[in-house]
Structures are given as structure tokens and as C-alpha cells.
SEKOLLO-225613 format. One line per 4 residues: number of its first residue (from 1); their letters; for each residue x, y, z of N, C-alpha, C, O, CB. Coordinates in Angstrom, 2 decimals, padded with zeros to 5 digits, always signed. Glycine has a CB too. Example, Ala and Ser with C-alpha at 12.3 -4.5 7.8 and 13.67 -1.06 7.14 Angstrom:
<rs>
1	as	+013.19 -005.69 +007.80 +012.30 -004.50 +007.80 +013.20 -003.30 +007.80 +014.24 -003.32 +008.46 +011.31 -004.47 +009.05 ~ +012.85 -002.25 +007.08 +013.67 -001.06 +007.14 +012.90 +000.03 +007.87 +013.41 +001.14 +008.04 +014.08 -000.60 +005.72;
</rs>
This chain:
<rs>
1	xxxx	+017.11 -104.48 +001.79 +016.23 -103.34 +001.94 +016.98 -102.24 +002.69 +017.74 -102.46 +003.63 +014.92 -103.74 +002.70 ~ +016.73 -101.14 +002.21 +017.49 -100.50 +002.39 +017.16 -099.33 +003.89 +016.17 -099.79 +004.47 +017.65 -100.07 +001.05 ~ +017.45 -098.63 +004.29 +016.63 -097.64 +005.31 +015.42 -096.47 +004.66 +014.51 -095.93 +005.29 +017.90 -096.69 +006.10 ~ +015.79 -096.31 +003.10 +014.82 -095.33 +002.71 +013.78 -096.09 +002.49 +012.70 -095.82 +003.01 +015.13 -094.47 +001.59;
5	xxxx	+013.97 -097.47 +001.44 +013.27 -098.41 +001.36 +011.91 -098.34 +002.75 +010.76 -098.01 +002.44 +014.36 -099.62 +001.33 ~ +012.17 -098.58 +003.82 +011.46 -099.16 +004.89 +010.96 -098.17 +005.05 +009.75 -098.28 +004.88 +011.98 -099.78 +005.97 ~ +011.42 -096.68 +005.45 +010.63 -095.46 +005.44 +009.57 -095.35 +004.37 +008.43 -095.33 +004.82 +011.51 -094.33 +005.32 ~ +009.68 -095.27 +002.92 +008.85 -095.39 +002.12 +007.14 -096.13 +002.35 +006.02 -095.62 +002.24 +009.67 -095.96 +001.31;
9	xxxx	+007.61 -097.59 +002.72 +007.20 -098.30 +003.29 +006.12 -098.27 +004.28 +004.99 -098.74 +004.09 +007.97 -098.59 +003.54 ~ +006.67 -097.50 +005.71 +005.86 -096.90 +006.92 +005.35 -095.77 +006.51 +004.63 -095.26 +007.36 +006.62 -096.61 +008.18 ~ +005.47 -094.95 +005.14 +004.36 -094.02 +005.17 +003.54 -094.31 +004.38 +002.62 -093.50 +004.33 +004.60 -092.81 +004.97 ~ +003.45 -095.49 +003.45 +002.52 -095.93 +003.28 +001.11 -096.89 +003.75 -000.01 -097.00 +003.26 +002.97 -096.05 +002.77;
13	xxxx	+001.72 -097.44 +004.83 +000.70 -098.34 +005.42 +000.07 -097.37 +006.25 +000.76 -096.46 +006.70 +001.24 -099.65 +006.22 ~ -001.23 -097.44 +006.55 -002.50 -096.41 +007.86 -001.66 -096.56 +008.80 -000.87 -097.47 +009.05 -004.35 -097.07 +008.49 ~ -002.01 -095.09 +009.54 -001.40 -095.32 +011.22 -002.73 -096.44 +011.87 -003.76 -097.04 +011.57 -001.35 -093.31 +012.41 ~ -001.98 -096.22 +012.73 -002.97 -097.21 +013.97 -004.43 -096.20 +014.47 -005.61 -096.55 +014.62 -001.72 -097.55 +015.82;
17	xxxx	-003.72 -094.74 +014.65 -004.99 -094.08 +014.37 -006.32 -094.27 +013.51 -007.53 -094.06 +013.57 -004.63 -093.18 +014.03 ~ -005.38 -094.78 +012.70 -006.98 -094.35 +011.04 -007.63 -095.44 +011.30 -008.84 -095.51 +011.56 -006.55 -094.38 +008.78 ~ -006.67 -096.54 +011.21 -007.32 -097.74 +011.48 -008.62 -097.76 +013.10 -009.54 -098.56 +012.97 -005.85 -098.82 +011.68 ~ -008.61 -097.42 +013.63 -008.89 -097.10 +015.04 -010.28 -096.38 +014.74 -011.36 -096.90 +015.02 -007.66 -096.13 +015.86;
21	xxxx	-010.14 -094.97 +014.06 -011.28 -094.43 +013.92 -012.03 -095.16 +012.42 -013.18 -094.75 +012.32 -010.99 -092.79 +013.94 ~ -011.76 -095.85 +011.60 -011.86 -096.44 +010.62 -013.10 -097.32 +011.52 -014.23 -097.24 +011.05 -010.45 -097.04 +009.96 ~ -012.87 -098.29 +012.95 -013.14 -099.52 +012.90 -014.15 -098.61 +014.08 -015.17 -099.21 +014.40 -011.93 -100.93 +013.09 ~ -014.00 -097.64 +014.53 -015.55 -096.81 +015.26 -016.55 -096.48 +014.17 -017.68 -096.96 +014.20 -015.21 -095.12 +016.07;
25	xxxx	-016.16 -095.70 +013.26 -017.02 -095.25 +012.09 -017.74 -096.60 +011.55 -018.84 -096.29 +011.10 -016.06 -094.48 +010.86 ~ -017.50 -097.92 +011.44 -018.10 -099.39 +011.06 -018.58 -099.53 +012.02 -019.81 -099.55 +012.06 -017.33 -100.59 +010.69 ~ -017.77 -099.70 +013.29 -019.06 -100.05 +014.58 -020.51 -099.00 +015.12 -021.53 -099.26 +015.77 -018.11 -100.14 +016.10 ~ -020.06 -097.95 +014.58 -021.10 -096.98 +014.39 -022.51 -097.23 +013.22 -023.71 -097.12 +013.47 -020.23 -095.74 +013.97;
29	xxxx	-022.00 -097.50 +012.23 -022.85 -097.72 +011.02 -023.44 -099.38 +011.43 -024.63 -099.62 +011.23 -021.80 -097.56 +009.36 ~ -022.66 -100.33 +011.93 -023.42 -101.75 +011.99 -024.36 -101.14 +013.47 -025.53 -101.44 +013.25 -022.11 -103.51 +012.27 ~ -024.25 -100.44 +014.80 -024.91 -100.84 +015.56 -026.43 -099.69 +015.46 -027.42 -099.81 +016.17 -023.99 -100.98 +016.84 ~ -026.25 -098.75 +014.52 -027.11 -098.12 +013.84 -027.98 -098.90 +013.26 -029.17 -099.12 +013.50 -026.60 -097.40 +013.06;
33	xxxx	-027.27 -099.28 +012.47 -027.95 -100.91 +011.52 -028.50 -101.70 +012.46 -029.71 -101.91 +012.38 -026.71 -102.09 +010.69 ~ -027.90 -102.15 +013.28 -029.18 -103.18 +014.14 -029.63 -102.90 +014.69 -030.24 -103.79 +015.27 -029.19 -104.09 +014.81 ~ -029.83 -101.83 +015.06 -030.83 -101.24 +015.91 -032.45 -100.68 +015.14 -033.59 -100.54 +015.60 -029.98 -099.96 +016.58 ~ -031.85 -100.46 +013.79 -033.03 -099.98 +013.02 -033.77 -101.47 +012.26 -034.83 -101.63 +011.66 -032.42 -098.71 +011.76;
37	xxxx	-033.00 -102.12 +012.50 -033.18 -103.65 +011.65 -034.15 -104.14 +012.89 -035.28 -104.27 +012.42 -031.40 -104.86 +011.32 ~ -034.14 -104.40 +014.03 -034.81 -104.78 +015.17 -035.96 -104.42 +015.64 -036.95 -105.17 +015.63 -034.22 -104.59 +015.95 ~ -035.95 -103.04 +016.17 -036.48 -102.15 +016.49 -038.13 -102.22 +015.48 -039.26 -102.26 +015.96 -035.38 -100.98 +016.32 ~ -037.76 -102.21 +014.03 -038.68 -102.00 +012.75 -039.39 -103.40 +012.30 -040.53 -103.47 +011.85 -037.71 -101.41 +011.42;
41	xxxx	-038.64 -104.36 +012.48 -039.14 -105.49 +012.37 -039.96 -106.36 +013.81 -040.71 -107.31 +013.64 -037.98 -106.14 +011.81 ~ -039.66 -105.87 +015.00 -040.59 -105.96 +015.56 -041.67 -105.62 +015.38 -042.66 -106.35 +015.53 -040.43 -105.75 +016.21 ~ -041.71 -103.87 +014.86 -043.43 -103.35 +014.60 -044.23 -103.83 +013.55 -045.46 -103.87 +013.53 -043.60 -101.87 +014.30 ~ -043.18 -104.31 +012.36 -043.54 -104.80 +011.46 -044.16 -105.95 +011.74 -045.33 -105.99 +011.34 -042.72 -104.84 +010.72;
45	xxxx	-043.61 -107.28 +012.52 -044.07 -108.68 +012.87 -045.36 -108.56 +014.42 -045.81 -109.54 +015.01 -042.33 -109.71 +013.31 ~ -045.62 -107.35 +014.68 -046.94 -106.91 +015.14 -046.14 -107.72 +016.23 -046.86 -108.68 +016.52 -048.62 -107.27 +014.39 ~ -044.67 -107.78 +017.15 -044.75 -107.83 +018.07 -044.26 -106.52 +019.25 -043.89 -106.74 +020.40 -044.33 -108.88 +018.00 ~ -044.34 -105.70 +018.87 -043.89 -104.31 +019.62 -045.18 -103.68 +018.81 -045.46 -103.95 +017.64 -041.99 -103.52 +019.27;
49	xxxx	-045.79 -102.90 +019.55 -046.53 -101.92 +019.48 -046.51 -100.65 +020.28 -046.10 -100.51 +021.43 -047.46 -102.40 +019.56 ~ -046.98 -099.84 +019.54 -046.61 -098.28 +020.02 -047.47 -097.57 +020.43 -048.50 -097.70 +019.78 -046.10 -097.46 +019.15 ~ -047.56 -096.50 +021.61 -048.94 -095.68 +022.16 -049.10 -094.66 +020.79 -050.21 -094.18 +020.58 -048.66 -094.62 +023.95 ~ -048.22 -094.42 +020.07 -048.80 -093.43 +018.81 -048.58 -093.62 +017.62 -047.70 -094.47 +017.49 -048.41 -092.20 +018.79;
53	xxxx	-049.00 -093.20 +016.56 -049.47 -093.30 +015.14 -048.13 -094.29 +014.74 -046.95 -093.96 +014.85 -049.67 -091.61 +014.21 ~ -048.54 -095.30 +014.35 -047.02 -095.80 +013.42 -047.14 -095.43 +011.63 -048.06 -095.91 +010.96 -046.82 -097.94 +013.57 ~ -046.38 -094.77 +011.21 -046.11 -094.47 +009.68 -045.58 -096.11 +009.42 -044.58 -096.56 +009.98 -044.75 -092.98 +009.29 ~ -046.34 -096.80 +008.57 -045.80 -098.52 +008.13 -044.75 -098.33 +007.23 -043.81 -099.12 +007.20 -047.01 -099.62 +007.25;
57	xxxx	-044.83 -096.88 +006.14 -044.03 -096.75 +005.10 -042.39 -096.28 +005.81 -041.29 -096.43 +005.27 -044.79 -095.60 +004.04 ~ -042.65 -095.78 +007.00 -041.36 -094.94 +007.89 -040.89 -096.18 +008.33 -039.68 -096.35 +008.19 -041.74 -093.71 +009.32 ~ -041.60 -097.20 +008.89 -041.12 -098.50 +009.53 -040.23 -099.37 +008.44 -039.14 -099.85 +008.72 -042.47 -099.40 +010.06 ~ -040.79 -099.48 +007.32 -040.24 -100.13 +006.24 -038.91 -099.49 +005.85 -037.97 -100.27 +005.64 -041.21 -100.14 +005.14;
61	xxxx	-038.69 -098.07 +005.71 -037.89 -097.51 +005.32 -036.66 -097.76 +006.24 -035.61 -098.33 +005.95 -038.34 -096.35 +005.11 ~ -037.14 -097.08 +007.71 -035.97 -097.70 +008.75 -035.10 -099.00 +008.25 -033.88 -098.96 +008.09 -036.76 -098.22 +010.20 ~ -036.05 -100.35 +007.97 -035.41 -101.51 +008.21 -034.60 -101.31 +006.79 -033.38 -101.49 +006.73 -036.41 -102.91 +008.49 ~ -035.40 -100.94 +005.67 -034.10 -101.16 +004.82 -033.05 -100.78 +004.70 -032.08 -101.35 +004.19 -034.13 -101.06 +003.97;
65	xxxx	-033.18 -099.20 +005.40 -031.87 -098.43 +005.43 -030.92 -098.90 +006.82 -029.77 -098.49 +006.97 -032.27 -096.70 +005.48 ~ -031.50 -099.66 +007.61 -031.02 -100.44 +008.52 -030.08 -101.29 +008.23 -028.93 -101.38 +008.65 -031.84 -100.99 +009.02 ~ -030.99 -102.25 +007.09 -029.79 -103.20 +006.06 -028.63 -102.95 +005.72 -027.52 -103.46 +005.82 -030.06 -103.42 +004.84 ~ -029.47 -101.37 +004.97 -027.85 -101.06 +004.08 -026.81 -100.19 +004.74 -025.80 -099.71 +004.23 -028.06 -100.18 +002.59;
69	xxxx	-027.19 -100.11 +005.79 -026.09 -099.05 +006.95 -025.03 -100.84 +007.54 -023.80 -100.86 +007.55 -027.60 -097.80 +009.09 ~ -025.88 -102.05 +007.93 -025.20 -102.96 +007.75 -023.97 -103.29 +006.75 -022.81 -103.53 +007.07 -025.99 -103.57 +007.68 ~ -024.40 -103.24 +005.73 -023.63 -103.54 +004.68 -022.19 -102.20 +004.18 -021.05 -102.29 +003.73 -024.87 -103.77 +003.52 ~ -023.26 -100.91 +004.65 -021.94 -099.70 +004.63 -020.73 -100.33 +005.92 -019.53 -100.42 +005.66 -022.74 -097.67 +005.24;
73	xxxx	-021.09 -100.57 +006.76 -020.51 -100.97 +007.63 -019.07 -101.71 +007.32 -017.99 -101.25 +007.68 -021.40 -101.64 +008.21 ~ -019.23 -102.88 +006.61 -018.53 -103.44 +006.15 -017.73 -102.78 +004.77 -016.68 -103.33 +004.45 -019.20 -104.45 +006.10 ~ -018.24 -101.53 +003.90 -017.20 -101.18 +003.03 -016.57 -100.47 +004.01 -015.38 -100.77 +004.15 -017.52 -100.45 +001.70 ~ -017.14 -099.35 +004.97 -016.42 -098.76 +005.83 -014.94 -099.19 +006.28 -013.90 -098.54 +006.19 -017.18 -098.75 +006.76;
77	xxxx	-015.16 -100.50 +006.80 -014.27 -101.33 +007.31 -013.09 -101.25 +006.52 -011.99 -100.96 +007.00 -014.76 -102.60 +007.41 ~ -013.42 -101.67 +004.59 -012.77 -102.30 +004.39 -012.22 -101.31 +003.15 -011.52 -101.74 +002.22 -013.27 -103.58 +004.37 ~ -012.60 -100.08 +003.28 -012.39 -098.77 +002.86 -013.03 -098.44 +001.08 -012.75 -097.58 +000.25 -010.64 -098.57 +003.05 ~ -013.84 -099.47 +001.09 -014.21 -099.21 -000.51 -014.71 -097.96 -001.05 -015.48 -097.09 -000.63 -015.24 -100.09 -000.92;
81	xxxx	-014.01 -098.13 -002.12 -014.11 -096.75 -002.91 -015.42 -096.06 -002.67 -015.25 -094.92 -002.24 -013.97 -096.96 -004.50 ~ -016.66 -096.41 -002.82 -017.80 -096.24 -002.72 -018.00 -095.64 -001.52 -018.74 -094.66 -001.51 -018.41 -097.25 -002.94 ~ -017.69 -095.88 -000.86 -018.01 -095.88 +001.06 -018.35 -094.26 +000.89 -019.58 -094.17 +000.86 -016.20 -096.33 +002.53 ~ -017.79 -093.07 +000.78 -017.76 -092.19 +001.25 -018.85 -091.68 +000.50 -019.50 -090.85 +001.13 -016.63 -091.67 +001.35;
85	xxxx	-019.48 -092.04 -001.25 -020.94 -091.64 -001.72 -021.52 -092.20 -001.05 -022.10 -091.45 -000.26 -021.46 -091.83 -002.96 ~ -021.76 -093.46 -000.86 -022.89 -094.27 +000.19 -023.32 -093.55 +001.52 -024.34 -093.48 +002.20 -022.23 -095.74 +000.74 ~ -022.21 -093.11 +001.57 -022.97 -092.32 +003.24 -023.30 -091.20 +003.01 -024.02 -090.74 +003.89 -022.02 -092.06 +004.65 ~ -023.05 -090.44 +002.08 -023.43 -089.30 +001.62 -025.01 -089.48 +001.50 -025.89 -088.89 +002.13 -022.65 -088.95 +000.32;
89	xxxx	-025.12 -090.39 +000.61 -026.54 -090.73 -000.22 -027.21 -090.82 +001.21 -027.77 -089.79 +001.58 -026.66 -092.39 -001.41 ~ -027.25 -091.94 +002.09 -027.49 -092.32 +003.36 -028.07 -090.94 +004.35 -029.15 -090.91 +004.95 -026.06 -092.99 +003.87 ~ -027.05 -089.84 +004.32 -027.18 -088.91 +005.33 -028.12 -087.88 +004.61 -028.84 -087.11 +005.25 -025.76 -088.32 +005.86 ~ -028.08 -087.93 +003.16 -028.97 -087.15 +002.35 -030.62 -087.95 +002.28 -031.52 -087.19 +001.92 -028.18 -087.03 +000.77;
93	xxxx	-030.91 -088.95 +002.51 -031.80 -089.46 +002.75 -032.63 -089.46 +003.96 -033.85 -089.63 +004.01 -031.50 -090.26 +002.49 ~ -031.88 -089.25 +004.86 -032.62 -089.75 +005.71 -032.66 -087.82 +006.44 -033.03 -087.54 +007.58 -031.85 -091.37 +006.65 ~ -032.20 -086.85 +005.43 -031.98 -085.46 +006.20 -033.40 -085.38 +004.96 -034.49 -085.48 +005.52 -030.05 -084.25 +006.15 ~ -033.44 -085.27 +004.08 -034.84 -085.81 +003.84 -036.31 -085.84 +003.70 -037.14 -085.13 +003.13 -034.88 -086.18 +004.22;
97	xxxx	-036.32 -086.94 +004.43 -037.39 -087.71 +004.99 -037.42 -087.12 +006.58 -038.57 -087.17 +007.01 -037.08 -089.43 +004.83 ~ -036.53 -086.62 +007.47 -036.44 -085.88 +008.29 -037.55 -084.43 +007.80 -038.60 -084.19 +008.40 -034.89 -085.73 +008.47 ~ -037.00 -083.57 +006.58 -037.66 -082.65 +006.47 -039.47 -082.88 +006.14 -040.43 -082.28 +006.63 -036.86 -082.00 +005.52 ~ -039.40 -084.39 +004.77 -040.56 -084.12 +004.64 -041.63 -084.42 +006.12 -042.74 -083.89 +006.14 -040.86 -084.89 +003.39;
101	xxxx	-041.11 -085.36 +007.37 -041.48 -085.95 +008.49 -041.97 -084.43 +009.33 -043.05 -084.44 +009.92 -040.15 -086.97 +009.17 ~ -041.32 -083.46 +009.34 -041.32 -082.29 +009.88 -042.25 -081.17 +009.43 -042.93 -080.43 +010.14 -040.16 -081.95 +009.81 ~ -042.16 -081.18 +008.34 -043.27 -079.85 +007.37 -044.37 -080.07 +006.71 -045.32 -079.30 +006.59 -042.67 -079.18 +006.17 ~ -044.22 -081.53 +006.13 -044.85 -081.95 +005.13 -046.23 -083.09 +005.34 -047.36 -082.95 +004.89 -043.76 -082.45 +004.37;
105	xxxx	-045.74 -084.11 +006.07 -046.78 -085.18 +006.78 -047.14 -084.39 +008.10 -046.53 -083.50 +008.69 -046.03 -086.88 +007.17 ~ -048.52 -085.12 +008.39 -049.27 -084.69 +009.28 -049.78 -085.91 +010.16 -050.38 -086.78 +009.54 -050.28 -083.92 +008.65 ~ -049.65 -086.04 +011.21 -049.97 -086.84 +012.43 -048.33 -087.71 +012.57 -048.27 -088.93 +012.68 -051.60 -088.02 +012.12 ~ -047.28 -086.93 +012.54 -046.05 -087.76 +012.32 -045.83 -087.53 +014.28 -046.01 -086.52 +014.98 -044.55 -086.92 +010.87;
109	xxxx	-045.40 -088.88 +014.64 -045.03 -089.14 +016.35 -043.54 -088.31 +016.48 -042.53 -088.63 +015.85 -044.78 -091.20 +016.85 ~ -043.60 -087.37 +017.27 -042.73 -086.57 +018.05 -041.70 -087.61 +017.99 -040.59 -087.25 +017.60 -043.23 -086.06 +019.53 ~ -041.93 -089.24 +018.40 -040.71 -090.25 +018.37 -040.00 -090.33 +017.20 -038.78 -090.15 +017.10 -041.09 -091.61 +018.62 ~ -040.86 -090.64 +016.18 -040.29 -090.22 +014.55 -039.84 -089.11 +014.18 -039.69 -089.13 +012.96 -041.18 -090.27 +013.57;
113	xxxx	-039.52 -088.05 +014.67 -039.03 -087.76 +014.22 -037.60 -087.96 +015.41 -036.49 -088.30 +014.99 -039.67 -086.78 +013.61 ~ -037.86 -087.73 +016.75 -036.86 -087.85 +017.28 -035.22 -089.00 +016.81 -033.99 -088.87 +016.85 -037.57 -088.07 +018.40 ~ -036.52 -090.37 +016.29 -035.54 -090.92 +015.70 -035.00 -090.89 +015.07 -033.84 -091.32 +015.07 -035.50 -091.43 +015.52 ~ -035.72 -090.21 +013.98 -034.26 -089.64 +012.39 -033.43 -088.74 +012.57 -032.45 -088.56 +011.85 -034.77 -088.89 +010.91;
117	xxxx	-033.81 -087.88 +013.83 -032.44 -086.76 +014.14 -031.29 -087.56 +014.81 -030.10 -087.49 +014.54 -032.85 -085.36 +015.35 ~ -031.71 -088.11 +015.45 -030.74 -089.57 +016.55 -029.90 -090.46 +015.09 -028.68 -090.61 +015.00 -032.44 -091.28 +017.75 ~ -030.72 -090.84 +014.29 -029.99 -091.85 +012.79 -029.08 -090.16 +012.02 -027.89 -090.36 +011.78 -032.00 -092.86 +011.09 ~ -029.43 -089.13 +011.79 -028.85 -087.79 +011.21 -027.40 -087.63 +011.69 -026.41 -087.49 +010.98 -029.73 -086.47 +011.69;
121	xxxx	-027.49 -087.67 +013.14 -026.73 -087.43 +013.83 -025.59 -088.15 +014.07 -024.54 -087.51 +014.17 -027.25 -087.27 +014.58 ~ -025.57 -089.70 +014.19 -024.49 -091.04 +013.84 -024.08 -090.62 +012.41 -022.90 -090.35 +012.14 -025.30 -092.85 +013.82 ~ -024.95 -090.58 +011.60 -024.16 -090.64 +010.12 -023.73 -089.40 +009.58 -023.27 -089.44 +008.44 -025.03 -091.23 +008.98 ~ -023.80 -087.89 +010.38 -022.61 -087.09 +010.30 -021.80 -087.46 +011.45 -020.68 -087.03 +011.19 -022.89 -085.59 +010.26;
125	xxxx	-021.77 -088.05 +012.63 -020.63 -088.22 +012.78 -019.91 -089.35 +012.24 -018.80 -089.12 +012.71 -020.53 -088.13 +013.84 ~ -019.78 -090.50 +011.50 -019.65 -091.56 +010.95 -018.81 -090.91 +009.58 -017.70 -091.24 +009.17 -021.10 -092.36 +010.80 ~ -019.88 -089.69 +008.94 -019.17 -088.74 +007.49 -018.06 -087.87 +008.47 -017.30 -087.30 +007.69 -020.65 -087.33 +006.39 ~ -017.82 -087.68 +009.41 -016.94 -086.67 +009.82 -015.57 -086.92 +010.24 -014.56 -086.21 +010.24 -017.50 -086.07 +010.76;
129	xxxx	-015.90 -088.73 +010.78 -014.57 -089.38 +011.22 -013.98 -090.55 +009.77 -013.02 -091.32 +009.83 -014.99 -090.39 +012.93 ~ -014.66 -090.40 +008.89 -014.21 -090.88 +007.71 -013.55 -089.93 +006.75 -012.75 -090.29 +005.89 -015.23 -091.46 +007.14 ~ -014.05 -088.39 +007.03 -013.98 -087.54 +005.65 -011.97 -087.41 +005.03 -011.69 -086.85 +003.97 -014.82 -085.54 +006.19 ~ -011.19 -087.86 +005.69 -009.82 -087.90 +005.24 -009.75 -089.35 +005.32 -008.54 -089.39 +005.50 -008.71 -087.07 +006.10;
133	xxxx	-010.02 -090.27 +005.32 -009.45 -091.61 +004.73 -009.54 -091.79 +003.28 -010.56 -091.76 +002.58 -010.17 -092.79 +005.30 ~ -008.08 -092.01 +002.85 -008.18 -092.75 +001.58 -008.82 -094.11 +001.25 -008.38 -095.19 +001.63 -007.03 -092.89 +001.22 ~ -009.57 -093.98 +000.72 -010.27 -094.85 -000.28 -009.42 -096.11 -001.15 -008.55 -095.88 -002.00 -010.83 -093.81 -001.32 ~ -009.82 -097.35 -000.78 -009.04 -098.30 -002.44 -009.64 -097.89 -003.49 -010.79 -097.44 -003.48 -009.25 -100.12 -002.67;
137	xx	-008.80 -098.03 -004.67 -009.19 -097.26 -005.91 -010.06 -098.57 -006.50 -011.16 -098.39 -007.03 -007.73 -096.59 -006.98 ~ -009.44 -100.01 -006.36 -010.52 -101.16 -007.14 -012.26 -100.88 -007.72 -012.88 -101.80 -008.25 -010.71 -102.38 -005.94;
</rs>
């Protein structure tokens, strides 16, 4: 092997950087994820209850998108092609359900919405520390 050889080489593998913000942007999206996975399934299993209005359909929604912020988590990680629509879709969803929560429904808890700006807010920063990683093409 030669010396250009090995150079070639080191500019192909991630710095330690990418990797680094790679493995915040996953720990970001899983502890998002369990927090909405928890949090929702308590209200759901009628053991947390709340002093104001619970939306059941907002509760449901949390946990699933809870799931699948789990599961982004792991392409995140592992850089799948997909990763960067998924969070797109993700941050477009839940910006949203943010608006219709805001203009549109009526008796919505000041907490609800507080919480989808708090979930808005992780998953642009999550889209912001991903937006230059290359992707596997598989």
C-alpha cells in the first residue's frame, strides 16, 4: 500500500466529528422517543392524569410518533438513506398538528401545545446537525 493509497483511504472514512454529531442527533431522536412513548402511555393506561383537557387523539399521536422517532434513531445512527426524508416527514408533521393545535382546535392545553414546540424544536435541531452527512446509498 502505497502512501496515496492510505490517503485515499482517510478521506474516505467519517471524521470522528461526524461520527460524534451523528451519535447526538440518534441520542436526540431515541430520548425524544422515550419520552413521548412514556409520558403518553401513562395517560393512555389512566395512570397519570392531568389538571386540563387531554386531546386522546394528541396522546395517541405522541406515542406513535414516539415509536417512530425510536426507530429514526437507529437509521440516524446507522446513516440510512431514508433518514434525512423521515425527519423531514417527522418535523413536517408534527409543525402541523402544531398549527392545526394553535388556530384550528378549541379547548387545546397551553401544555399541548407547549409540548409540540419542545418535540419542533429537537427535530430541527436533530435536521440541522444531520443536514451534511452522507447517506448509504443501499
Amino acid at each position: 500500500m502505497t502512501l496515496k493509497d492510505l490517503n485515499k483511504n482517510i478521506k474516505k472514512s467519517p471524521s470522528h466529528w461526524e461520527g460524534f454529531r451523528m451519535g447526538i442527533a440518534s441520542i436526540l431522536a431515541l430520548l425524544i422517543g422515550a419520552m413521548s412513548v412514556f409520558a403518553g402511555s401513562k395517560i393512555l393506561l389512566g395512570i397519570d392524569t392531568k389538571n386540563y383537557t387531554v386531546l386522546n387523539w394528541l396522546v395517541v399521536y405522541n406515542v406513535i410518533y414516539g415509536i417512530i422517532s425510536i426507530i429514526v434513531a437507529s437509521l440516524i445512527y446507522t446513516k440510512h438513506r431514508f433518514t434525512k426524508k423521515v425527519i423531514a416527514f417527522i418535523l413536517a408533521s408534527h409543525i402541523t398538528i402544531l398549527i392545526y393545535l394553535s388556530f384550528i382546535a378549541e379547548g387545546v392545553a397551553s401544555e399541548s401545545i407547549t409540548a409540540m414546540v419542545f418535540r419542533i424544536s429537537i427535530w430541527t435541531i436533530i435536521s440541522l446537525i444531520i443536514t451534511n452527512f452522507k447517506t448509504k446509498s443501499k
